[in-house]
C-alpha positions as CSV (number, residue, x, y, z in Angstrom):
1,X,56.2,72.8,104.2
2,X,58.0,75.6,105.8
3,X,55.3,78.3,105.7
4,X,52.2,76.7,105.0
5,X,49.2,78.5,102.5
6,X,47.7,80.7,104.9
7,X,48.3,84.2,104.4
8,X,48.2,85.5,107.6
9,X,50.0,82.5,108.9
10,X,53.0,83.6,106.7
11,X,52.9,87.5,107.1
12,X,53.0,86.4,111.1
13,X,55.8,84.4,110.4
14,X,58.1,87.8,109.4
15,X,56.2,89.7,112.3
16,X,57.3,86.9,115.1
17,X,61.2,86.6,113.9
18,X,61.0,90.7,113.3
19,X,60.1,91.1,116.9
20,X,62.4,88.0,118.6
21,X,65.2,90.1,116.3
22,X,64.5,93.3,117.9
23,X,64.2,91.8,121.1
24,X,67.5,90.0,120.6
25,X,65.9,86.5,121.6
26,X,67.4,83.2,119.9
27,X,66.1,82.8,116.2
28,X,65.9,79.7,114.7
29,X,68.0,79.4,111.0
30,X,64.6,80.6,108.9
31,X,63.7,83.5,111.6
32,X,67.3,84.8,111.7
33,X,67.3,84.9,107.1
34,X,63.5,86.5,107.5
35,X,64.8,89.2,109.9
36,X,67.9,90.1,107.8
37,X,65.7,90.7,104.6
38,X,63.6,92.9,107.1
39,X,66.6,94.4,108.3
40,X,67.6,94.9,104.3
41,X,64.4,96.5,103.8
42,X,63.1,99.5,106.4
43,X,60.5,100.7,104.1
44,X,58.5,97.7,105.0
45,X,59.0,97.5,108.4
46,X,55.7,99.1,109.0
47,X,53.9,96.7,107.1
48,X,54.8,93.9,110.1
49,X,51.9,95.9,112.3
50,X,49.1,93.8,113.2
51,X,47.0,96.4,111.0
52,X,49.2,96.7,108.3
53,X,49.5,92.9,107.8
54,X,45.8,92.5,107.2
55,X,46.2,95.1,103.8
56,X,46.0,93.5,100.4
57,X,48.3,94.5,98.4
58,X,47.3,94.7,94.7
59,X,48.7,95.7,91.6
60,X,45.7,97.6,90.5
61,X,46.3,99.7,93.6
62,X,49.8,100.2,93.0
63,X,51.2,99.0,95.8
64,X,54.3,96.8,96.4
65,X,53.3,93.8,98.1
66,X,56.4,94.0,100.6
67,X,56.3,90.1,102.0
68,X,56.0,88.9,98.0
69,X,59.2,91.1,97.4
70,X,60.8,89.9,101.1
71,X,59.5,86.1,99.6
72,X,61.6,87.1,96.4
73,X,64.5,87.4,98.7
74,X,64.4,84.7,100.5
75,X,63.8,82.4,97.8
76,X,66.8,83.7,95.5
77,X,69.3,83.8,99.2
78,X,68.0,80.1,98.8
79,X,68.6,79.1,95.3
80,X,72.3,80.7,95.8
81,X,73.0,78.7,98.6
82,X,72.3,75.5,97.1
83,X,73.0,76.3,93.4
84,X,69.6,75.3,92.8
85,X,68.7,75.5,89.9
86,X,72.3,74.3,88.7
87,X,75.2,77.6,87.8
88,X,72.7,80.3,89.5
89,X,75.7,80.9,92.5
90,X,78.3,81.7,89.5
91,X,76.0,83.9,88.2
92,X,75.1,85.7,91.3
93,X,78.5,86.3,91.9
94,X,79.0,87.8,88.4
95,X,75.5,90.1,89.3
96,X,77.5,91.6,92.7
97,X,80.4,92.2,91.0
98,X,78.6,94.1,88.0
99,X,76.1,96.1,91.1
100,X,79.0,96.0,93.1
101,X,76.6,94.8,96.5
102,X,74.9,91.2,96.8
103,X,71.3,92.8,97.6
104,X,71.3,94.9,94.4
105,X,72.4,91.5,92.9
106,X,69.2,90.3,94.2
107,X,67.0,92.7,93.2
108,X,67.9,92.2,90.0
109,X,67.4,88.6,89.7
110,X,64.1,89.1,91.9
111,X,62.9,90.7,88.2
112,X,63.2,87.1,86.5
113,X,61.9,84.6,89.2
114,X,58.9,86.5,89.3
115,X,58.5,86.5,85.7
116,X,59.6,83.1,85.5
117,X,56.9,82.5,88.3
118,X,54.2,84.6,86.6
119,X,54.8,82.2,83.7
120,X,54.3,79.1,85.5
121,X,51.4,79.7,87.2
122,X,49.7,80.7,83.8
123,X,50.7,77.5,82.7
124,X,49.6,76.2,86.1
125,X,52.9,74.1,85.6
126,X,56.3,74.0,87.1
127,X,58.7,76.9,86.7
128,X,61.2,76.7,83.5
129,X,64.2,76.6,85.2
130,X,66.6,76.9,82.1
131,X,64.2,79.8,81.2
132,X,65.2,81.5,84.2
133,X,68.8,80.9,84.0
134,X,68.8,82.5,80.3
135,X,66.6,85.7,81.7
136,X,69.6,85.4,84.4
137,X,72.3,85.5,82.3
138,X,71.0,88.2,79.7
139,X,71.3,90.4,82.9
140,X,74.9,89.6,83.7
């Protein structure tokens, strides 16, 4: 398992390759994707303080959780990478050129894995990955 289920084991994670980026040390593959999404996203940059990272961020509170959204991120960068789940790169591709940039792309896809997320853990199943394609494709 790459990150593991703690937490604070995870929201370290992005502090540690945050730092080693800003400190222009050598990043393994997984630190040098976590700091780009950092990089892509200054407004949570503060939330990588060792007080900010022990906040809980709820919906009830309004507040964005910033290393769900970051997660988000990562997690779609993923999916296109390996067309996984099957015809998700072609329709990334068809995303940018209708946003005209690849993170806009993103956050627009970010929309349906979290729905299709939401859904599966309410089901407390897998996720419906041709579920997610066809909330993918009403977007394109």
């Amino acid at each position: 398992m790459i990150f593991g289920q703690d937490r604070q084991e995870l929201r370290q994670m992005y502090a540690d390759a945050w730092r080693k980026a800003q400190a222009a040390e050598v990043l393994s593959p997984l630190e040098a994707q976590i700091a780009q999404v950092i990089e892509d996203h200054p407004e949570y940059q503060a939330a990588l303080s060792d007080e900010a990272r022990e906040a809980s961020f709820t919906p009830e509170a309004g507040k964005t959780n910033p290393f769900l959204h970051m997660g988000l991120h990562l997690a779609v960068r993923d999916q296109v990478a390996t067309d996984r789940p099957p015809g998700i790169s072609n329709i990334f591709q068809q995303l940018v050129k209708k946003y005209s940039k690849a993170h806009e792309a993103e956050h627009r896809m970010l929309d349906c894995l979290a729905e299709t997320l939401w859904e599966a853990q309410n089901r407390n199943g897998p996720p419906d990955e041709q579920k997610y394609l066809e909330r993918l494709r009403k977007i394109t």
